[in-house]
C-alpha positions as CSV (number, residue, x, y, z in Angstrom):
1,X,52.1,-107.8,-74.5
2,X,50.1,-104.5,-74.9
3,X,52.4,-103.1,-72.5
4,X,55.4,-104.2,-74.6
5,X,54.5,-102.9,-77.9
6,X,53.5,-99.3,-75.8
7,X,57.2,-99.4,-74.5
8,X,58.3,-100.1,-78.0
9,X,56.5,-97.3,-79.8
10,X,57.2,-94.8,-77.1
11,X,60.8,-95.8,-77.7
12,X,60.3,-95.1,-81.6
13,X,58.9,-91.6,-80.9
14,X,61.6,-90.8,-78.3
15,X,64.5,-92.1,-81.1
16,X,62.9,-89.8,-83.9
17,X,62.4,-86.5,-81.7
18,X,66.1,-87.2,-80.3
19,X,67.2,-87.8,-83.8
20,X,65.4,-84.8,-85.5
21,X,67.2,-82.6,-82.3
22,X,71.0,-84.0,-83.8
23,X,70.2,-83.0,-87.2
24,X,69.2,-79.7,-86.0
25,X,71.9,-79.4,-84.1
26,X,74.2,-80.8,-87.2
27,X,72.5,-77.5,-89.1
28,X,73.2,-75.3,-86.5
29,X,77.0,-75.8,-86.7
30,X,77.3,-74.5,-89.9
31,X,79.1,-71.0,-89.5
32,X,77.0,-67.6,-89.6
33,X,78.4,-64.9,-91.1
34,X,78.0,-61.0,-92.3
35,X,79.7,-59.4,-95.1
36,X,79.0,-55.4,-95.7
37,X,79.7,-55.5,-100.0
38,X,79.3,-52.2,-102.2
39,X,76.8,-52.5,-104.4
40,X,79.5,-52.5,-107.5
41,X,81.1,-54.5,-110.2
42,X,83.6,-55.0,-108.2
43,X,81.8,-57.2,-105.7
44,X,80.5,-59.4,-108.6
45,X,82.3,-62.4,-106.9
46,X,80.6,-62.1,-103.6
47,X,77.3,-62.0,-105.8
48,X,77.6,-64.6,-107.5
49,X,79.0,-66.8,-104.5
50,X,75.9,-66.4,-102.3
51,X,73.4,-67.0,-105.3
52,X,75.1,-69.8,-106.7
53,X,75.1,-71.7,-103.6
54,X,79.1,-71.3,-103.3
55,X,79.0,-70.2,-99.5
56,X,76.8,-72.6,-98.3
57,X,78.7,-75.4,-100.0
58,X,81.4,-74.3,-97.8
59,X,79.5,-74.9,-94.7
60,X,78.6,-71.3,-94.2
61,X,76.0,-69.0,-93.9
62,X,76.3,-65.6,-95.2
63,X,74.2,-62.4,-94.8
64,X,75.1,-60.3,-97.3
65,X,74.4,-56.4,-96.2
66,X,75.0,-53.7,-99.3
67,X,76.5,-50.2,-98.8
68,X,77.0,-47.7,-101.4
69,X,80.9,-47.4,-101.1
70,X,83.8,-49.5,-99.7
71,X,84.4,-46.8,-96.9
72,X,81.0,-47.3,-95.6
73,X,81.7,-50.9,-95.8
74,X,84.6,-50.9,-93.7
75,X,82.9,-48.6,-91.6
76,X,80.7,-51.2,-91.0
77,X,83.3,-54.1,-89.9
78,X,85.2,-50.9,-87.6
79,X,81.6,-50.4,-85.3
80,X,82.0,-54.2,-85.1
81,X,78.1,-54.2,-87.2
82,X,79.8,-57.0,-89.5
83,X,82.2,-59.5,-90.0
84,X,83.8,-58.7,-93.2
85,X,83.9,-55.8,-95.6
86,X,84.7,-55.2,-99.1
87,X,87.1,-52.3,-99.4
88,X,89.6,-50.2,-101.7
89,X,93.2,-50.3,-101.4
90,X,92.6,-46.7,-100.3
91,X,90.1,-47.1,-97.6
92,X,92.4,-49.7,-96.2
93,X,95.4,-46.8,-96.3
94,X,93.6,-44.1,-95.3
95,X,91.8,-46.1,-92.3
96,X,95.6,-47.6,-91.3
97,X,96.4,-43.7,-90.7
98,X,94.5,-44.1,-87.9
99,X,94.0,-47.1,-86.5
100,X,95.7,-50.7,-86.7
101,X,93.4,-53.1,-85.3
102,X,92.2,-54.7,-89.0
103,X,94.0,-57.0,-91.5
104,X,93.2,-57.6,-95.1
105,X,93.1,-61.4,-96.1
106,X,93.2,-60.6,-100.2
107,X,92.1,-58.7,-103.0
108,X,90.1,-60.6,-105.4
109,X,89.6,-58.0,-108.2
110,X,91.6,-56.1,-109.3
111,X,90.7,-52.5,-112.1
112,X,92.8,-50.0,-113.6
113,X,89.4,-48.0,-114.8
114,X,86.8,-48.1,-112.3
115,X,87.1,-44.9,-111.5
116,X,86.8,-41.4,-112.9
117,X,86.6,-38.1,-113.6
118,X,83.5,-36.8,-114.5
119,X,83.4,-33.1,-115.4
120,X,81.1,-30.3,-117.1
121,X,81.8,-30.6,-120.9
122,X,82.8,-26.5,-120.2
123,X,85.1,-27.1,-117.5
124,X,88.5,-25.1,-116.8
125,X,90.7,-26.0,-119.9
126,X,94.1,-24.8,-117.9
127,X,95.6,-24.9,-114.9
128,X,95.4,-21.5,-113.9
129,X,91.8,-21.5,-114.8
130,X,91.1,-24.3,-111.8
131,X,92.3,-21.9,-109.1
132,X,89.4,-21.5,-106.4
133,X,87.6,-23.7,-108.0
134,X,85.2,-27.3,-106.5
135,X,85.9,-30.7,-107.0
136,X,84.1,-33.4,-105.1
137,X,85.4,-36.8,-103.9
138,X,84.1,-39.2,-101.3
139,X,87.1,-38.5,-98.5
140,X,89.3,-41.0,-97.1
141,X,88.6,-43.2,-100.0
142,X,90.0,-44.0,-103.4
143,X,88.1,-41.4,-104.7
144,X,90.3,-38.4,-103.2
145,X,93.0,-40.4,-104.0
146,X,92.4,-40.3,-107.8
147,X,91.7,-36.9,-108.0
148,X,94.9,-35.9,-106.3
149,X,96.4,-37.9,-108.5
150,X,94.6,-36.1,-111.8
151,X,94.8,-33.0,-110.4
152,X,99.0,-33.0,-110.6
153,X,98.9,-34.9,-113.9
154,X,97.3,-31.8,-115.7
155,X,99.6,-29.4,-113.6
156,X,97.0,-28.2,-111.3
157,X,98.3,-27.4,-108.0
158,X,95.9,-29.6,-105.4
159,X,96.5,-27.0,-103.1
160,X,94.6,-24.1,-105.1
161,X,91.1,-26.5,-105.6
162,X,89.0,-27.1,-102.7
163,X,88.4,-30.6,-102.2
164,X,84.8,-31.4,-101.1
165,X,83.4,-34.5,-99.5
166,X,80.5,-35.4,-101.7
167,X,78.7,-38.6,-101.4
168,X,78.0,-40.5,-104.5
169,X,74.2,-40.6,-104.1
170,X,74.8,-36.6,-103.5
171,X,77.1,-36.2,-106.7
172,X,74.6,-35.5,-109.9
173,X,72.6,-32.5,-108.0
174,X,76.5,-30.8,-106.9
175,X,77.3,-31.5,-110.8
176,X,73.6,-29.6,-112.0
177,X,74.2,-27.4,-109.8
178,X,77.6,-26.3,-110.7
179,X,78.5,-26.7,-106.7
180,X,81.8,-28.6,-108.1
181,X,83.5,-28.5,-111.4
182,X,84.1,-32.5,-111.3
183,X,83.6,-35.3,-109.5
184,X,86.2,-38.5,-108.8
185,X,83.8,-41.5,-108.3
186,X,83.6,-45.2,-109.0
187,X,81.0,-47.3,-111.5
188,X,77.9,-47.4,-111.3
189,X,77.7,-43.9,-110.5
190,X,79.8,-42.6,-113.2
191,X,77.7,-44.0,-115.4
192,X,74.5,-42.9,-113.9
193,X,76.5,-39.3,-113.6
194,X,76.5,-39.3,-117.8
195,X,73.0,-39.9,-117.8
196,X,71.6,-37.2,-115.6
197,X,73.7,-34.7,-115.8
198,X,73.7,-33.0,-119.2
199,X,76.8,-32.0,-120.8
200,X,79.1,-34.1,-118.6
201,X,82.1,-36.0,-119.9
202,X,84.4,-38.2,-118.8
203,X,88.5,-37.1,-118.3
204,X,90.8,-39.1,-119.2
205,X,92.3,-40.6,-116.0
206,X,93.0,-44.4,-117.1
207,X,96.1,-45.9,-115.1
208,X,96.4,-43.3,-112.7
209,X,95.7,-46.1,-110.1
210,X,95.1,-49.4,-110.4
211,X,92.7,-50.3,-107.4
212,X,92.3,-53.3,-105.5
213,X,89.4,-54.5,-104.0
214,X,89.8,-56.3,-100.3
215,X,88.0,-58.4,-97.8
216,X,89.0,-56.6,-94.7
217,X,88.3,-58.2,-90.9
218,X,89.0,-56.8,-87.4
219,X,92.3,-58.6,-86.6
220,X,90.1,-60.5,-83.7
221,X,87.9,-61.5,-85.9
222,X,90.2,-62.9,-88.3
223,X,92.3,-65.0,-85.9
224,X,89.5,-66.3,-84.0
225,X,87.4,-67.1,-86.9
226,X,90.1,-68.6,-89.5
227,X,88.3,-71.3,-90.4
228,X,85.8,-69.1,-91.4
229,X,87.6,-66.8,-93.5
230,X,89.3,-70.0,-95.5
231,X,85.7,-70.8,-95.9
232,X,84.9,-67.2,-97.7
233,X,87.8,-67.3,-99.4
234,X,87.0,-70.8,-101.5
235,X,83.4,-69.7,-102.0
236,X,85.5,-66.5,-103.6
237,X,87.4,-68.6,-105.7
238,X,85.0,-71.0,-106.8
239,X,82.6,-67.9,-108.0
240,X,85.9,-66.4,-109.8
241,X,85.9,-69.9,-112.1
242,X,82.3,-69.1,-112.3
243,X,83.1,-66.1,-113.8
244,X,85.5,-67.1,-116.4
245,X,84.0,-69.8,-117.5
246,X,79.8,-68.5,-117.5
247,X,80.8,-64.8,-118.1
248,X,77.2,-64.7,-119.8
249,X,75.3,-65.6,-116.7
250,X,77.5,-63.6,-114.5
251,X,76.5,-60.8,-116.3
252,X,72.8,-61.7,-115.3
253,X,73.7,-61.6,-112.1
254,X,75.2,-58.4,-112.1
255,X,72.6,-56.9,-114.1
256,X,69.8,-58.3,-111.8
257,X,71.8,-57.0,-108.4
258,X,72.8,-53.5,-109.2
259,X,69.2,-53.3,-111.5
260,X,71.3,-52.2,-113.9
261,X,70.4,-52.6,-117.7
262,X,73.1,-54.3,-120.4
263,X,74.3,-50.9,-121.8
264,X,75.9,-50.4,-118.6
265,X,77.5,-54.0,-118.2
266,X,79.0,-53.7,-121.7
267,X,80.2,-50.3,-120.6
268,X,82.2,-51.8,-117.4
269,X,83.1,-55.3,-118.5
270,X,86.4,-55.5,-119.5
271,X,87.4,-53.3,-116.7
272,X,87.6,-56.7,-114.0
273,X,90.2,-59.0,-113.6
274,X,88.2,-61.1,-110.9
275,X,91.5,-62.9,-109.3
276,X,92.5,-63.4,-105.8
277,X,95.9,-61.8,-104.9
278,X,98.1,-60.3,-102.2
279,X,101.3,-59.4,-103.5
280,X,103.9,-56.9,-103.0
281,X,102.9,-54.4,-105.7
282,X,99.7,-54.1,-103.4
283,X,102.5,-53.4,-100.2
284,X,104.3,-50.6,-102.4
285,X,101.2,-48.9,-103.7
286,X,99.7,-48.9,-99.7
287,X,103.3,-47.3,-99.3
288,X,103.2,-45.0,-101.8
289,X,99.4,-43.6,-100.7
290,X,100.6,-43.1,-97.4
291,X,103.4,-40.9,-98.1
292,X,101.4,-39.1,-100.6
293,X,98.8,-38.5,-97.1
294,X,101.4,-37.2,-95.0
295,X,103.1,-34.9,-97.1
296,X,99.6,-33.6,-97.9
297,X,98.7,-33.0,-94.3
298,X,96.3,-35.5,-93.9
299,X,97.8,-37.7,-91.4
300,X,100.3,-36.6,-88.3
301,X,102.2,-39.7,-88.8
302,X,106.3,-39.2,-88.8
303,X,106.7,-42.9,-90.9
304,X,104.6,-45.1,-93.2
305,X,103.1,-47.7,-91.6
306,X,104.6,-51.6,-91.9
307,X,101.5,-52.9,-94.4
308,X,102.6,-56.4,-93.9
309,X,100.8,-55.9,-90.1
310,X,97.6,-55.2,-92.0
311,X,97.5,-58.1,-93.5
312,X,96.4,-61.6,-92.8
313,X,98.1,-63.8,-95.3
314,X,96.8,-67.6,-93.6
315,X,93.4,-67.9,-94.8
316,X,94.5,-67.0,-98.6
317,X,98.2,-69.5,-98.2
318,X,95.6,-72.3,-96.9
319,X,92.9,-71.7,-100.2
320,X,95.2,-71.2,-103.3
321,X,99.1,-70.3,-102.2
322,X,100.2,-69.3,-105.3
323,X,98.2,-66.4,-105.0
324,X,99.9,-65.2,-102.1
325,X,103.4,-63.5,-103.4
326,X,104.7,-61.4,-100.3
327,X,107.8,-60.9,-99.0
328,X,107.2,-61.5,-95.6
């Protein structure tokens, strides 16, 4: 009998260690994952998705890994460091200029403000008087863009200002230092910029581009991780609801990732419609950048390339079709 009742309790322990090795195993499967994300407003939706518990409740684990910029982000995904990025509209172009092994699968913000033109409050008041003179963008992103754009607005000839690749953290000290004129830069540096650099202002630029903000995969990773990026994409959209309907405790979010203090998210608020979206106005502006790029010597390509390759439209048709309007 004291044999029996050994038997039995060995057979207890061997049940529990076999079932505490399932459960690991059931915790295993759930998906690990790496997204680069610029440390911006724009990315509010990826912060509030991993501290709200949103990706995890979709059976994923994320590692979130901050950048300053959406070119270093895609950068990032490119040297195969990540899985995912969070990019510009631009980045995407001016990367798809050289290269065609990435897809997007959505913007899901989208501004017509987040960035601008910061200048000396004594800057060049005519276009003559910009001939020879600095600006500084961040280069191959939607910062050159912008200023290209601002540039032939006022009737200043790009051609006769000499375009320098700043990088944001590097942008107050070529501003004090009267190195550049301007600068074309996103938030939250513009608004830092007004802070530390006395006697800067901001140029009106508003509409010049409306930028989208994208989740952009290698095109492997994309296809052979689908389920995946469906995954992402809900956690997305379920921190987008979050935002509309707790916009006070989103703001606390924001505020507590960038350190940023409430003068500044009052400042960049309204700028955000947070909204998942591939569409063709995105198509025709990707289009639009590209020509602009080759007929300013910055790319050697003869035609524009097809955007509907760079884009992955499954994951987004699968999480919320209607948000998916391309003619494909």
């Amino acid at each position: 009998m004291i044999v029996t009742v050994f038997r039995h309790a060995l057979l207890r322990r061997a049940y529990g260690v076999l079932l505490s090795i399932m459960l690991l195993g059931q915790i295993s499967l759930a998906a690990e994952l790496s997204i680069a994300v610029a440390r911006t407003p724009l990315s509010l939706p990826i912060f509030v998705a991993a501290q709200q518990g949103f990706f995890s409740d979709q059976g994923i684990h994320v590692h979130l890994q901050e950048v300053s910029g959406g070119h270093r982000a895609l950068a990032a995904v490119l040297a195969g460091q990540v899985d995912i990025g969070t990019a510009s509209d631009s980045v995407l172009m001016f990367n798809s200029l050289k290269r065609s092994d990435f897809v997007t699968l959505g913007y899901f913000v989208s501004s017509p403000s987040d960035l601008s033109i910061v200048a000396h409050r004594d800057s060049p008041q005519t276009p003559d008087q910009w001939r020879g003179k600095s600006v500084g963008v961040v280069k191959s992103a939607s910062s050159e863009y912008l200023m290209h754009s601002w540039l032939l607005l006022n009737g200043i000839d790009p051609q006769q200002v000499n375009f320098m690749d700043v990088q944001p953290e590097a942008m107050a000290e070529a501003l004090k230092q009267r190195k550049v004129e301007a600068v074309s830069i996103w938030e939250p540096t513009t608004f830092a910029l007004l802070k530390q650099v006395n006697g800067s202002v901001v140029l009106p630029s508003h509409g010049l581009h409306t930028l989208t903000f994208h989740l952009i995969s290698t095109r492997s990773t994309a296809t052979r991780r689908a389920a995946d990026m469906q995954a992402v994409l809900r956690a997305i959209d379920q921190a987008e609801t979050f935002i509309r309907k707790q916009p006070q405790t989103a703001q606390s979010i924001l505020r507590s990732t960038l350190q940023a203090d409430q003068a500044f998210i009052d400042w960049i608020w309204p700028r955000y419609h947070y909204q998942l979206g591939l569409d063709q106005a995105l198509i025709s502006s990707l289009e639009s950048q590209a020509r602009w790029s080759m007929e300013n010597g910055l790319s050697n390509l003869v035609e524009v390339p097809n955007y509907l390759n760079f884009v992955d439209s499954g994951p987004l048709r699968t999480v919320r079709h209607s948000a998916v309007s391309l003619i494909e």
